[in-house]
PAKOLLUM-680264 format. One record per residue: residue in one letter; z, y, x of N, C-alpha, C, O in turn. Coordinates in steps of 0.001 Angstrom, whole numbers, plus 524288, in hexadecimal, padded with zeros to 5 digits. Layout:
! residues N
AZYXZYXZYXZYX
...
//
This chain:
! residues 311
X85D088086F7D36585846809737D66B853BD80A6C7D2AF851DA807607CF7A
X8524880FC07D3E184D69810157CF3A848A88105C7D35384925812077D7CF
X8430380E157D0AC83EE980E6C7D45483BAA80F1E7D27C83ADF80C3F7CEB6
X83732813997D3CE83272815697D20782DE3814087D65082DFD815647DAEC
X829A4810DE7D3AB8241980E827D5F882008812257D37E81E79811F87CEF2
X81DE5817137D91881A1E8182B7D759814EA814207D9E58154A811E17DE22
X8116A813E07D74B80B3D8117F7D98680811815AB7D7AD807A6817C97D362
X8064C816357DB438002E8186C7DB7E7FAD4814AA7DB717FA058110E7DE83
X7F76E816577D74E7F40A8136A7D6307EF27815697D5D97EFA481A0F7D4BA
X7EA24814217D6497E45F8153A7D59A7E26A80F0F7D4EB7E44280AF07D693
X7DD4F810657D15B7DA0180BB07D01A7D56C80E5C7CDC27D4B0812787CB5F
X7D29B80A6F7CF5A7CC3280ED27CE1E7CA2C80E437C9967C6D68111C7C79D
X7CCB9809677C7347CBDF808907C2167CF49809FE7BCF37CE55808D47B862
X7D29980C3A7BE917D7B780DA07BC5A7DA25808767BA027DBCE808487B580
X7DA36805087BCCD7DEBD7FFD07BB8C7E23E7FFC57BF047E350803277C242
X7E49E7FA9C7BE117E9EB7F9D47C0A47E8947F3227C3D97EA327EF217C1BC
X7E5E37F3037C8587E7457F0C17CCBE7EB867EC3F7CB747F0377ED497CB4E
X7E8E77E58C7CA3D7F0757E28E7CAC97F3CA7E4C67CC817F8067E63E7CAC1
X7F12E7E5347D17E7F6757E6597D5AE7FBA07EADD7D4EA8004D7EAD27D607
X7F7727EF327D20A7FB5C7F5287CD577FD577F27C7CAE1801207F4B17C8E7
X7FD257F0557CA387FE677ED587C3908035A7E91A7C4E2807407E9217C211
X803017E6607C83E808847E31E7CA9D80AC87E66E7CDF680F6D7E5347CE25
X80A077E99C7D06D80BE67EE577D28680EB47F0EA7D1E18115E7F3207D538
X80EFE7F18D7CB90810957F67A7C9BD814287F31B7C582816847F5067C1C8
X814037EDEA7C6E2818AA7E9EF7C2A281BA97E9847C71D820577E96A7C602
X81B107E9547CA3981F6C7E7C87CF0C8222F7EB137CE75826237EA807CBC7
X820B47F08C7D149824DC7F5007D090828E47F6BF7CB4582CFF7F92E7CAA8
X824B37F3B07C7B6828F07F6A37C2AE82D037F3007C2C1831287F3FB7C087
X82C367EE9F7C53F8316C7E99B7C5FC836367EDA97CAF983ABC7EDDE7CC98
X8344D7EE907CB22838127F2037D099838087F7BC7D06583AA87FA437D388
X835407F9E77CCEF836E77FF857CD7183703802FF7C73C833AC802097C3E9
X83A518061E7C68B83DD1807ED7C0DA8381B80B097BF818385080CA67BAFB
X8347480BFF7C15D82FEA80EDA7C01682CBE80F047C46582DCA80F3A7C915
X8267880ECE7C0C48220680CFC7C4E581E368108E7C20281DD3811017BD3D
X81A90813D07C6E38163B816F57C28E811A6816A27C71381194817D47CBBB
X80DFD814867C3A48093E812787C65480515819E27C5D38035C81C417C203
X8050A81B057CB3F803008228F7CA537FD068209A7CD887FBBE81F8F7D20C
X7FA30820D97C7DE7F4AA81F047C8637F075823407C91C7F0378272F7C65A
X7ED4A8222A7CCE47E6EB827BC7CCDA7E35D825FB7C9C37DFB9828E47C893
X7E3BD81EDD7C7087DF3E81DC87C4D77E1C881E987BFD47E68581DD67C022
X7DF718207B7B9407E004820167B54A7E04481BD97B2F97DBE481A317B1DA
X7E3EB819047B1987E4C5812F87B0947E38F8115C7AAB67E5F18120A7A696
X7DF3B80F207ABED7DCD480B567A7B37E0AB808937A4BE7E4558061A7A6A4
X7DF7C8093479F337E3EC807D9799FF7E7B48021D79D2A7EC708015F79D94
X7E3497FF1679ED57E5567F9E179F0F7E8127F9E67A5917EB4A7F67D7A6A1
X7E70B7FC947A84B7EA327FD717AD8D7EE727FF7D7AA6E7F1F27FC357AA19
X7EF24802657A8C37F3A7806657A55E7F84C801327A4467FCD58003B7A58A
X7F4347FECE7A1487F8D77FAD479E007F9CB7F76F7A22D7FE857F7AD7A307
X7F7A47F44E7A54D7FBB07F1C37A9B07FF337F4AD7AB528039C7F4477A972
X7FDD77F92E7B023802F97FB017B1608075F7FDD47ADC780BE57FD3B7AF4C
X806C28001F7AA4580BE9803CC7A738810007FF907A65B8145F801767A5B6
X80FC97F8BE7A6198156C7F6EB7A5DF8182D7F8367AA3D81CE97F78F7AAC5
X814BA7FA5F7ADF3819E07F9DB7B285819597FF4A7B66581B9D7FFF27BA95
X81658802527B43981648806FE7B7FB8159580CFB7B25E8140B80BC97ADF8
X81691811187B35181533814E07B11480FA38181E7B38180FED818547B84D
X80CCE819957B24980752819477B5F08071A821867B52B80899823FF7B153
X80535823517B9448045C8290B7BA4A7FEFA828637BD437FEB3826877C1B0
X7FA1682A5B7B9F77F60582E457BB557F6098318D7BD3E7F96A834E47BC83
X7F205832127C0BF7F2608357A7C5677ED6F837177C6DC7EA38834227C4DA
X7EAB283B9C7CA587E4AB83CF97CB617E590839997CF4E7E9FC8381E7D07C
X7E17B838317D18C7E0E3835137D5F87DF17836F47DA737DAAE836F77DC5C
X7E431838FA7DC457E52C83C207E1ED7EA6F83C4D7E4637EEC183C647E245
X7E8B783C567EB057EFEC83DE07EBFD7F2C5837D27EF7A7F6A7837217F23C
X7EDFA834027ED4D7EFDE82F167F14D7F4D982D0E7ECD17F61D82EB57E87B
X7F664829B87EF6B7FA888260B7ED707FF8582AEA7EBB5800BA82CA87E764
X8015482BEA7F05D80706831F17F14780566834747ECB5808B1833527E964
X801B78378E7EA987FFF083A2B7E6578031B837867E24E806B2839D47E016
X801E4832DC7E1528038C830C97DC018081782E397DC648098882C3D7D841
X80B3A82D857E08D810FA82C6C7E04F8140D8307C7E08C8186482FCB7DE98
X812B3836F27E3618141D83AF27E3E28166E83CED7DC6C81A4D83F6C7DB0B
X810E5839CC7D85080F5E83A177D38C8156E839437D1748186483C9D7CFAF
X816348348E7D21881B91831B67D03481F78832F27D2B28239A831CA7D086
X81FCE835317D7188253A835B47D9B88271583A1A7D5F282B3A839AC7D38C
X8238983ED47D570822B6845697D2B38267C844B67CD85829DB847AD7CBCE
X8244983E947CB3C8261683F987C5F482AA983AE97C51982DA783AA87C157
X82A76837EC7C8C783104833167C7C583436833CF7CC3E83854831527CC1F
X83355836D87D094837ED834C87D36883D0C837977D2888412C836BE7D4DA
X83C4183AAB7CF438410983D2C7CC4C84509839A07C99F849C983A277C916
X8410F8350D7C7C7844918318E7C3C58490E8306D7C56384C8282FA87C222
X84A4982FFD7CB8184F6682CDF7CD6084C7B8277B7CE5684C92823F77CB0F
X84908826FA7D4A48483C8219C7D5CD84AD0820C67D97884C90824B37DBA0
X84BD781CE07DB31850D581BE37E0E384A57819707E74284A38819C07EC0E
X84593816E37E21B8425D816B17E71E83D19817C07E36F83D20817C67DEA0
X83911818877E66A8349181A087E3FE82FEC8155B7E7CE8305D813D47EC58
X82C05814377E416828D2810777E64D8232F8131F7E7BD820B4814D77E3FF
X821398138B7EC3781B5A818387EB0E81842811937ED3D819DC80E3D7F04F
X8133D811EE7E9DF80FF380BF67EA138099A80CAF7E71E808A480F7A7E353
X8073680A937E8FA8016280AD97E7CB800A7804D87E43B8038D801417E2E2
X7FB2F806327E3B47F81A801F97E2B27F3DA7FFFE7E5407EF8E7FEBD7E37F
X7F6477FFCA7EB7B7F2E07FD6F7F0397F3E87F9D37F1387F1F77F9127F58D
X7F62D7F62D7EFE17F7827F0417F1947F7E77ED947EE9B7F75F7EFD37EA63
X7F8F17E7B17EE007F8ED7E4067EC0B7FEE07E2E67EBD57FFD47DFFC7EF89
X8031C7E3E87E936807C27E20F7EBA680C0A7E3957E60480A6B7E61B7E242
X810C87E1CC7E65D814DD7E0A07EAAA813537DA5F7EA73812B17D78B7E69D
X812F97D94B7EFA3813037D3AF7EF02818027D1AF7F0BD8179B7CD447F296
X81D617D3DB7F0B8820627D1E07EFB6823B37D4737E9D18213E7D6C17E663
X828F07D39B7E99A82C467D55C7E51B82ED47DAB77E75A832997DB207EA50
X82A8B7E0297E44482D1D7E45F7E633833467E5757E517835E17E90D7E6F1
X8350D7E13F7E16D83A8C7E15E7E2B883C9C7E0507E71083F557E36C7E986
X83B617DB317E8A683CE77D9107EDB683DA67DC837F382841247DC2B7F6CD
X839647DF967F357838727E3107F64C83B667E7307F71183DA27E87E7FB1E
X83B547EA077F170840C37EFF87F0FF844437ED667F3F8845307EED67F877
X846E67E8C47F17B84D137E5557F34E84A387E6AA7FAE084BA17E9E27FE28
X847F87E4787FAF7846C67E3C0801BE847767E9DB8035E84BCE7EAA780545
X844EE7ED5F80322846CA7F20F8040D84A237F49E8039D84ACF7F91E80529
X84DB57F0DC8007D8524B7F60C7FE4D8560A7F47D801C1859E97F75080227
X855BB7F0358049C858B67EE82809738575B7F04680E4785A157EF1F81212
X8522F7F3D880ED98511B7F51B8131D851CA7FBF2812FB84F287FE8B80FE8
X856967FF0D8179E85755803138183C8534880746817508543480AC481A7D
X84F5F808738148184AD680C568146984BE380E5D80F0B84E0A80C5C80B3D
X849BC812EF80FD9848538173480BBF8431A815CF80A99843228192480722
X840A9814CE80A6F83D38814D98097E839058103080BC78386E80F2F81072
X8367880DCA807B18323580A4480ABD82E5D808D18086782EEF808DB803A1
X8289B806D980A96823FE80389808BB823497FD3280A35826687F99A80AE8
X81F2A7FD8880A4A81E527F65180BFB81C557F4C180FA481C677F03F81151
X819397FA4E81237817DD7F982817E8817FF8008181BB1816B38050A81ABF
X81A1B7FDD781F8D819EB80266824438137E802B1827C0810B27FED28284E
X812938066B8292380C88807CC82A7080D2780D6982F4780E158122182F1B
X80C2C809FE832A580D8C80EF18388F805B98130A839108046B816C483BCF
X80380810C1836317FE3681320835468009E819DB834E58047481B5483267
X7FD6581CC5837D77FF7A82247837FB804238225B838B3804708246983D09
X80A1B82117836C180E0F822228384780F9C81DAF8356F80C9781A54833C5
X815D481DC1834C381943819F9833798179681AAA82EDD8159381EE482DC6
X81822815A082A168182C8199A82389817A38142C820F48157381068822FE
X819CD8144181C7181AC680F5D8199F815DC8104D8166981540814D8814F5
X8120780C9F814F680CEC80D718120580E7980E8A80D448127380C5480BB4
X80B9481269809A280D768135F805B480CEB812328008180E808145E7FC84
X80A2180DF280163807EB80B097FB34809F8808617F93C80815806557F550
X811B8806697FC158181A8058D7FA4481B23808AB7FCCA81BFF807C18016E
X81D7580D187FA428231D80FA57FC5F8265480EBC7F872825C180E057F3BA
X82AA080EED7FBEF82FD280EF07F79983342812C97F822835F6810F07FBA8
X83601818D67F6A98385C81AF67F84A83EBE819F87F61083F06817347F224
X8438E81BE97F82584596819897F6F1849368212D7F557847098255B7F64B
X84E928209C7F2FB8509D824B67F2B885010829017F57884E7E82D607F43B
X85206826B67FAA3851B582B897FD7184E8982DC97FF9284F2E831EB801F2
X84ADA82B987FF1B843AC82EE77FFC38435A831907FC41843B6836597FC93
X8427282E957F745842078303A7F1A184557837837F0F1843F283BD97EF67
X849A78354C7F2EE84D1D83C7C7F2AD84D6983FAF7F71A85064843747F733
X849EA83E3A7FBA384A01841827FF8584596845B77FDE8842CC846877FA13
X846848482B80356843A784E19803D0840AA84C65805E383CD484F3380527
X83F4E84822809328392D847B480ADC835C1844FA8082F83111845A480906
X837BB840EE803F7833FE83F51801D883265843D87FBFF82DF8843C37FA1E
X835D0846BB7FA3F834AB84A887F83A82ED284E197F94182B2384F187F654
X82FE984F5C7FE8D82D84852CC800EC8285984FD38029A824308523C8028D
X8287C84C38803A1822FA849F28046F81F998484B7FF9E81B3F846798008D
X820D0848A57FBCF81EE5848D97F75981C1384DDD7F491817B984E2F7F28B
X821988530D7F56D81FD2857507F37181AEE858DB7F92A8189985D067F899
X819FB856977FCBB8171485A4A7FFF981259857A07FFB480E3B859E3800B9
X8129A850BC7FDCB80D0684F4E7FF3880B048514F7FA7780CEC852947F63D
X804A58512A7FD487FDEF852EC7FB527FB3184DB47FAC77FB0A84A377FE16
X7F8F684DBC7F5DF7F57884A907F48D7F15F849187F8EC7EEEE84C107FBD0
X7F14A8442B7F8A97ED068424F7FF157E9BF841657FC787EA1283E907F899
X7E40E844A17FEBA7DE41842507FD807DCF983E1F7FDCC7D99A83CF57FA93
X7DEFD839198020A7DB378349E806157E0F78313E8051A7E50D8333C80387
X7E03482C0E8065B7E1D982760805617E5EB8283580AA47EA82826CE80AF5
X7E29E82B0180EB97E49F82BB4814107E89B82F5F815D97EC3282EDB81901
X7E6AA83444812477EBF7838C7813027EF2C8373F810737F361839718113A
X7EF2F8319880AE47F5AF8311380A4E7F93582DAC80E6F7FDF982D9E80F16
X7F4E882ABA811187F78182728814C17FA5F82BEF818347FF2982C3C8188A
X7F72F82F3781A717F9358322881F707FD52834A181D2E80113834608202D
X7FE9C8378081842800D483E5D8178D8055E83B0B81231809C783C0F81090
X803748390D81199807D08365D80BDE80B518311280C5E80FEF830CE80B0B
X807A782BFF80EFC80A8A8278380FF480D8F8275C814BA8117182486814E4
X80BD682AE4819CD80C1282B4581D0E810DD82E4C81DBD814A282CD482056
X810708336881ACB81311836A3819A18167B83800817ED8187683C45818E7
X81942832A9812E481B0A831AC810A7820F0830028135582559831AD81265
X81EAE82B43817BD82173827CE81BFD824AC82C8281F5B8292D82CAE82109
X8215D82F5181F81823C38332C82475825A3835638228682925836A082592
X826848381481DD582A8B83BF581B50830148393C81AC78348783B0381B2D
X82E7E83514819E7832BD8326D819CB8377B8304C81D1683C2582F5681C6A
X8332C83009821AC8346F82CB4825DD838868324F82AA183B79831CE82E64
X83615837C982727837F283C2382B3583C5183DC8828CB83F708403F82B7F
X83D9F83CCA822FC8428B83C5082273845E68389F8241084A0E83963821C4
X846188362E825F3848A88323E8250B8499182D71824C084B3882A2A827DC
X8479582D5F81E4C847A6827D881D38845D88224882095844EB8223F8254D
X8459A81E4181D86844A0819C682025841558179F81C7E842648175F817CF
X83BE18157781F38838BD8131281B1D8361D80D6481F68834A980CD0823F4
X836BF80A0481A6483448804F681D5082FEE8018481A5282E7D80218815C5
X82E907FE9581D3682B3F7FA5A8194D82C867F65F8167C82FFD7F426818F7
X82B937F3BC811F982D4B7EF438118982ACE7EA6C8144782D6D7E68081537
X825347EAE3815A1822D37E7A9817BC824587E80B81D87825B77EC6B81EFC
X824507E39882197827487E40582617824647DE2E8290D825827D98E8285D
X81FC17E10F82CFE81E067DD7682F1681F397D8EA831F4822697DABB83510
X81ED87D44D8330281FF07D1ED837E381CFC7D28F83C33818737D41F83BDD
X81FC27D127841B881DC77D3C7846168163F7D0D0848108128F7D28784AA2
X817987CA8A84446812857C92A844FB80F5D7CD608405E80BE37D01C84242
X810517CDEB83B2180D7F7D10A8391280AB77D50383AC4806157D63383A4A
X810197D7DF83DE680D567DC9A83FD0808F87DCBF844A8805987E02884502
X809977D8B18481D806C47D80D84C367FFEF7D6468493F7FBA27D6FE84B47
X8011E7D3FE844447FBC37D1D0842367FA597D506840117F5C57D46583EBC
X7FCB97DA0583E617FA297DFBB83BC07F7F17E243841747F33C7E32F84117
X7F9197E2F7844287F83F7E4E0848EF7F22C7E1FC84B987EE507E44E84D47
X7F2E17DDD484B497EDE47DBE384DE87E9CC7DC1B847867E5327DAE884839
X7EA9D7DCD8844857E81C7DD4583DEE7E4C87E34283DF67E06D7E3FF83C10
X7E8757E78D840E77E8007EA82840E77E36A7EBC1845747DF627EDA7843A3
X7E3837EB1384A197E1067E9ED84DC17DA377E7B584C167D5B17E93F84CA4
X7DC707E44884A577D7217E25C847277D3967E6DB844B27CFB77E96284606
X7D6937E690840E27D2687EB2583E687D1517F007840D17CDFD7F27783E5A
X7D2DF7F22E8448F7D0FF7F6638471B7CDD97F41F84A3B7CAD47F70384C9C
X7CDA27EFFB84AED7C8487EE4384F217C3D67EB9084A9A7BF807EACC84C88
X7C4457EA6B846407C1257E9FC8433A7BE337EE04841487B9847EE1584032
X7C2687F25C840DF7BFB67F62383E357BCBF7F84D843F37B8DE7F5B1842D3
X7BC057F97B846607B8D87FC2084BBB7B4CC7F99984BB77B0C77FC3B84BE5
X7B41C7F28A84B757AF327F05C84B2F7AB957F0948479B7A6D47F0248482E
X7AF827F1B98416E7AA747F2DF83E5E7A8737F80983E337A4017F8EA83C98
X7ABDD7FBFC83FF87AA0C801AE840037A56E8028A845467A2B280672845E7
X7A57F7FF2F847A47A1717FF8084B8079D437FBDE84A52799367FC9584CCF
X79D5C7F76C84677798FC7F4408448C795BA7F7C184086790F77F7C383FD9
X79A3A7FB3A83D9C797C77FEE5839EB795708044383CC9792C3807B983ACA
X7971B803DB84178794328098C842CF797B780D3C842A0796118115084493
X79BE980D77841107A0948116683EE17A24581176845587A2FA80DF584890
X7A2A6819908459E7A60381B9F84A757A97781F20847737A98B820B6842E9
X7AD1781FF784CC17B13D8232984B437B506822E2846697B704826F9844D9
X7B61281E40844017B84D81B31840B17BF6581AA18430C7C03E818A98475A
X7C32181C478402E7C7B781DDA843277CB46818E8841A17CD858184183D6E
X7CB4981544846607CEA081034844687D27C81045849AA7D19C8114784E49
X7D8D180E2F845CB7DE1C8115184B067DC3380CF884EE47D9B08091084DA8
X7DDA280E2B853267DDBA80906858197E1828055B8562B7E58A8058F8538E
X7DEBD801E2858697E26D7FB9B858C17E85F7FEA4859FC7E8AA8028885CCB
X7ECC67FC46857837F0A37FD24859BD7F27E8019D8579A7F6F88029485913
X7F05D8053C854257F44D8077084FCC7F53D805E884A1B7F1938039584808
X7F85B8068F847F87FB69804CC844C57F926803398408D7F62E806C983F48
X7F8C97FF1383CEB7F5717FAED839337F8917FE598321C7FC6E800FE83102
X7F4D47FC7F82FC37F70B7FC4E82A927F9267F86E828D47F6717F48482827
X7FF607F85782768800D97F4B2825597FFB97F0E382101801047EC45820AE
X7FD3D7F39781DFC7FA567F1448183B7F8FC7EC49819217FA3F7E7DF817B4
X7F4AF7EF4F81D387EE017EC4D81F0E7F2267E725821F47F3E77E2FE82047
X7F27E7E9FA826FD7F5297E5CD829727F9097E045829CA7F9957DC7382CA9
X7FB227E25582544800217DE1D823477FEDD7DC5281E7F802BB7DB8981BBF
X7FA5A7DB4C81C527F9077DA99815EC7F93C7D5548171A7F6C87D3CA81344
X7FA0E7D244818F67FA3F7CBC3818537FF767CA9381849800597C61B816C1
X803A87CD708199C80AAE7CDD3818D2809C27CD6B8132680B0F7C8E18123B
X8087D7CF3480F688081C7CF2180986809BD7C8578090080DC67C6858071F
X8056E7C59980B308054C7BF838098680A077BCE180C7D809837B82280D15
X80E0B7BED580E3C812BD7BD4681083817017BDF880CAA81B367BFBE80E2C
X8162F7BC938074A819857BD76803D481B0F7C2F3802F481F8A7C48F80244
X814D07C6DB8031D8153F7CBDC801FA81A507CE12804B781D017D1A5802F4
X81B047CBDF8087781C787CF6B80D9C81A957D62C80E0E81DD67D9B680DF4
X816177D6DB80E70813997DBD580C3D812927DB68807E680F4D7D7EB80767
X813C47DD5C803D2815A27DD137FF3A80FF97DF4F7FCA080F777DF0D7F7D9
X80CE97E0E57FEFB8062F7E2727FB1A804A97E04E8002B8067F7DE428041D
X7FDD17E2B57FCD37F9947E241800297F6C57E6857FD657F5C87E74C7F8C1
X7F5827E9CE803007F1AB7EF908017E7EC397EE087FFFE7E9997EAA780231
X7EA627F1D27FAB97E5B77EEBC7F8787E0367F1E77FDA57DB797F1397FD34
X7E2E57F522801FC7E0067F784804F47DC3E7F28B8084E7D7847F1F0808F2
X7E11B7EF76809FB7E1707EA7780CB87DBA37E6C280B0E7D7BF7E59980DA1
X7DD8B7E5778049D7D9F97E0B18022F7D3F87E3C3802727CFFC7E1CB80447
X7D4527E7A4800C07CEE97EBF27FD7A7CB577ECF4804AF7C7127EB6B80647
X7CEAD7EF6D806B57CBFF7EF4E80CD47CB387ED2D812557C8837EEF7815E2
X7CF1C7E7B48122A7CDDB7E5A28171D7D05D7E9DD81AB47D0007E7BD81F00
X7D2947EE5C81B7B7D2A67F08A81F727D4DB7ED90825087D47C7EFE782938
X7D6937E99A824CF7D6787E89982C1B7D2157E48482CC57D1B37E25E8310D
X7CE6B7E327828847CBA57DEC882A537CCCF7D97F82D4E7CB857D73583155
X7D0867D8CC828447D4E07D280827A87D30F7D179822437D68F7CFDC81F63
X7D0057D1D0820DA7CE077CDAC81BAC7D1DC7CC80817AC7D3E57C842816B0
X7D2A77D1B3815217D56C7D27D810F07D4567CEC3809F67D6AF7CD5680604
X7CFA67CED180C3E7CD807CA1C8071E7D1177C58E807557D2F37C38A80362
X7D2427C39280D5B7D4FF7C0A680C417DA537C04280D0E7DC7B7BC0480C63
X7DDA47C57E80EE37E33E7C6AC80C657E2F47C622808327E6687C3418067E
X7DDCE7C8FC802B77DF8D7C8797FD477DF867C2E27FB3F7E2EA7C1957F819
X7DBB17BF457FCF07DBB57B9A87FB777E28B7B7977FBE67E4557B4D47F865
X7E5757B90A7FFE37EA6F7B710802A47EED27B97E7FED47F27B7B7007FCF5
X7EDDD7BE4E7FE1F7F0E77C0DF7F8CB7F02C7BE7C7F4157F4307BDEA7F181
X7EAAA7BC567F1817EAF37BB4D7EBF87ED9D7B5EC7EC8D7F0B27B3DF7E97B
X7EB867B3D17F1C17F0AA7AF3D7F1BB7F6127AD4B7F2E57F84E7A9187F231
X7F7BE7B3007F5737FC7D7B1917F576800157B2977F100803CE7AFEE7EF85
X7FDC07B82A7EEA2800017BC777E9EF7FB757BB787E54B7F8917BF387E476
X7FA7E7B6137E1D17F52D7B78A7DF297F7C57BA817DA8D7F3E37BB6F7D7E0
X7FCA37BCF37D7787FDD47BFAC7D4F57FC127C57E7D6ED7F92E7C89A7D4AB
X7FE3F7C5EC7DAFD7FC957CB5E7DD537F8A67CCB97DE197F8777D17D7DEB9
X7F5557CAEC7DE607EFDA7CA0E7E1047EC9E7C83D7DDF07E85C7C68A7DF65
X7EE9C7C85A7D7C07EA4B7C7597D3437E7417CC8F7D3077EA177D06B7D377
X7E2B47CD657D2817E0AC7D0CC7D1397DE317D3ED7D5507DA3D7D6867D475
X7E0807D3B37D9CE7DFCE7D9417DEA67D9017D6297E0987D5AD7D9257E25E
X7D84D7D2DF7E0417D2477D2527E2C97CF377D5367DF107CBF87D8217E115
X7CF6A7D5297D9667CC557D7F07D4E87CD797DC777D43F7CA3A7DF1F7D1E5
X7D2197DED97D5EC7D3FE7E2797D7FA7D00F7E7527DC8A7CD897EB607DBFB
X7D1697E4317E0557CCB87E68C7E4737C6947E6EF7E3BE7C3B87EA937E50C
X7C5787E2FA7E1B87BF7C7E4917DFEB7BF017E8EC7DCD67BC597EC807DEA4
X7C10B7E97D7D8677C1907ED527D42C7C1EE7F29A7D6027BF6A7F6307D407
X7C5F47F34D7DAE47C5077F8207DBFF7C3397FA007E23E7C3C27FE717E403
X7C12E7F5DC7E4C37BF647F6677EAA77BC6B7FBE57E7C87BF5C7FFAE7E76B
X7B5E77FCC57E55E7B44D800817E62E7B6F0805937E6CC7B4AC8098C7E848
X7BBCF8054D7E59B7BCE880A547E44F7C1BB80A887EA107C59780D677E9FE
X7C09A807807EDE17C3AF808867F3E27BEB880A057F9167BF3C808917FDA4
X7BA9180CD97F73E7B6FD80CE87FCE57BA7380C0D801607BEE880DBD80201
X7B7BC80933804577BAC5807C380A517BAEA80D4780DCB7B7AB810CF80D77
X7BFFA80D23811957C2378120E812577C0EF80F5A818BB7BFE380AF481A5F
X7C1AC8148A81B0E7BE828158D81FC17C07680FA7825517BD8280D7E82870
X7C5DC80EE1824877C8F480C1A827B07C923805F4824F57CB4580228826FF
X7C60B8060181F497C8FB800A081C617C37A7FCE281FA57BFDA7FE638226C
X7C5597F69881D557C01C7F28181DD97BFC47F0838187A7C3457EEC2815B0
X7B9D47F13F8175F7B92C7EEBD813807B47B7E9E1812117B0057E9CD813DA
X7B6F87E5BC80E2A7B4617E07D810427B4DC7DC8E810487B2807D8BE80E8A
X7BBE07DE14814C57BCED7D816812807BBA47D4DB81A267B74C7D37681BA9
X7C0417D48881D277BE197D3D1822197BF5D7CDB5821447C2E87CC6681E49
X7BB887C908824BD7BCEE7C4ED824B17BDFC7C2D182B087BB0D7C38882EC6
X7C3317BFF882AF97C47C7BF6982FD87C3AB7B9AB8303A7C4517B65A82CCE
X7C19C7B8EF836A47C18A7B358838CF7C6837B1348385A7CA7F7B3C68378E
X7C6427AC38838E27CC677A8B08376E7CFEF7A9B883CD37D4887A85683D1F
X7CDC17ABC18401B7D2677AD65846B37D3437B2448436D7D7B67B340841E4
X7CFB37B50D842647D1827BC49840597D5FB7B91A83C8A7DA3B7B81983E8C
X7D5187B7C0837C87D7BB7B724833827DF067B5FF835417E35E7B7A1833FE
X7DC0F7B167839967E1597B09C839ED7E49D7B39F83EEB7E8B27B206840E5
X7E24F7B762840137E68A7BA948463D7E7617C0DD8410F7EB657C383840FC
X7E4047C19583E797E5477C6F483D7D7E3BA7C78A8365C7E4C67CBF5834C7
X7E25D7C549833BF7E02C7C41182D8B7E5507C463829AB7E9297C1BE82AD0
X7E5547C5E3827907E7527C2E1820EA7EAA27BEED821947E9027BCB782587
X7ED6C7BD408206E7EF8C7B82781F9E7F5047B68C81B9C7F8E07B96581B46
X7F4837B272819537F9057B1938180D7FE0B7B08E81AFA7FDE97AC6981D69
X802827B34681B668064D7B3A581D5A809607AEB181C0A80DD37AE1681DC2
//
C-alpha cells in the first residue's frame, strides 16, 4: 500500500501554524510521501520545521485549495499510489491515530472517503479530508474532473463547482463514498435544534443591525457538519478535528471561546499553541457575510439544551 498526503496551505506570515507542523508529522507516520503545496513563501524557520516530514511546493496564490492539490496530483500520481490523501490546514486535528482510522476504513466497503458527510447543496463529503482510493485514482471520472476543473475565484465557487463537484463526479460513476465521522441520533437531533438556533439568531441581529434582504436558509434545511458537531471532537476525537472556521468565528453563536477552553483541556498537546495561533492571524480573516464574530455567550439553560459541551 503506497500513500501520498497532499495539504494545501496559506499563512499570512509565511510560517507554519502548530497545528501544520503536527499535521504534517502525522501523515508522514502513515503515508510513503507528504508535500505540503503552499501560496505563502515559507520563512527559513517555517521551512525547517516542516521539511522532516513533508516535501514543500510553492505556488501563486490562486485557484482555492483544488488548485494546489490538482498541483501534486499533475506531478506524483504517476508514482504508483494505491490511495491519495487531499487535506488543508483548516483544522486542528487528527485528534485521533490517523493510523487507527485508515485500519477503520479499510474495513468499510467505499472507494472513497472523508470525515464528514454535508447534505448543504447536495450530498458531498467536506473536502478539507478526502481519501481516494485505487479505483478513483484510475478511473475516467476522476481523471476527467481534474482535467476539466477551472481555477475558482471565491472560497464559495470551490464549495459549489469543486468540493461539491468533486462528490458528484464521483458519486455518478459509481463509486461509493462515506464518512468516517457517523453521528448519533441524539447528536444529530442536537445539530438540528443548534442549527435552528442560529438562523434565528442570525435574523435578530440582522434586524437589530438594520440589515435587509440578508439571505439566511429557513429553519429546517440542512446544517454544516463542522459547525454543528464540533463538540464530538471531545468524545475521544470521535470527530477527529475541529474547523479553525468554528473557533475564529462563532458561526452558530454557541460560544466557541468556550469549545476552545474544552479542547486545550481535553487535547492540551494538540491545542498547544492554537489560541496564539488565532490572534496572530485573525486580522488577516475579515468576517464574511454569513459568519458571527465575538464570541456568543450563552445563559446556563442555552448552554445546557444547545452549547458546547464536554461529551
Amino acid at each position: 500500500m503506497r500513500r501520498l498526503a497532499a495539504v494545501a496551505h496559506w499563512d499570512p506570515d509565511g510560517l507554519a501554524g502548530p497545528h501544520v507542523v503536527r499535521l504534517l508529522k502525522q501523515m508522514s507516520e502513515v503515508c510513503d510521501e507528504v508535500v505540503l503545496v503552499t501560496t505563502s513563501p515559507l520563512q527559513a524557520d517555517a521551512r525547517i520545521q516542516v521539511t522532516p516530514f513533508a516535501d514543500v511546493v510553492e505556488r501563486e496564490n490562486v485557484g482555492q485549495d483544488f488548485l494546489g492539490w490538482k498541483t501534486v496530483l499533475d506531478a506524483r500520481l504517476s508514482h504508483g499510489f494505491d490511495e491519495v490523501v487531499l487535506t488543508n490546514d483548516t483544522y486542528v486535528g487528527m485528534l485521533r491515530d490517523p493510523g487507527h482510522m485508515f485500519a477503520e476504513m479499510d474495513g468499510r466497503p467505499v472507494e472513497y472517503w472523508g470525515v464528514t458527510l454535508s447534505d448543504q447543496i447536495t450530498r458531498h463529503l467536506q473536502s478539507f479530508f478526502l481519501v481516494m482510493r485505487a479505483p478513483v485514482l484510475q478511473s475516467r471520472a476522476f481523471t476527467e474532473f481534474w482535467r476539466r476543473m477551472r481555477p475558482a475565484a471565491t472560497r464559495v465557487e470551490a464549495i459549489y463547482n469543486q468540493e461539491v463537484g468533486l462528490s458528484g463526479a464521483l458519486d455518478a460513476a459509481g463509486f461509493v463514498g462515506e464518512p468516517y465521522f457517523r453521528p448519533t441520533a441524539a447528536e444529530e437531533d442536537l445539530a438540528w435544534r443548534r442549527d435552528a438556533w442560529y438562523k434565528r439568531k442570525r435574523r435578530q441581529r440582522d434586524v437589530a443591525l438594520g440589515r435587509t434582504g440578508q439571505s439566511i436558509p429557513p429553519i429546517g434545511t440542512p446544517f454544516n457538519p463542522a459547525v454543528a458537531y464540533a463538540d464530538a471532537a471531545l468524545a475521544d476525537g470521535r470527530l477527529p478535528l475541529v474547523k479553525f472556521d468554528t473557533l475564529r468565528y462563532d458561526p452558530y453563536f454557541l460560544g466557541t471561546d468556550h469549545l476552545l477552553t474544552l479542547c486545550e483541556q481535553r487535547f492540551p498537546e494538540m491545542f498547544d499553541g492554537i489560541r496564539e495561533f488565532l490572534a496572530r492571524t485573525d486580522p488577516a480573516y475579515p468576517l464574511r457575510n454569513l459568519d458571527n464574530r465575538g464570541g456568543a455567550v450563552l445563559s446556563a439553560e442555552e448552554q445546557a439544551t444547545i452549547g458546547y459541551h464536554a461529551c
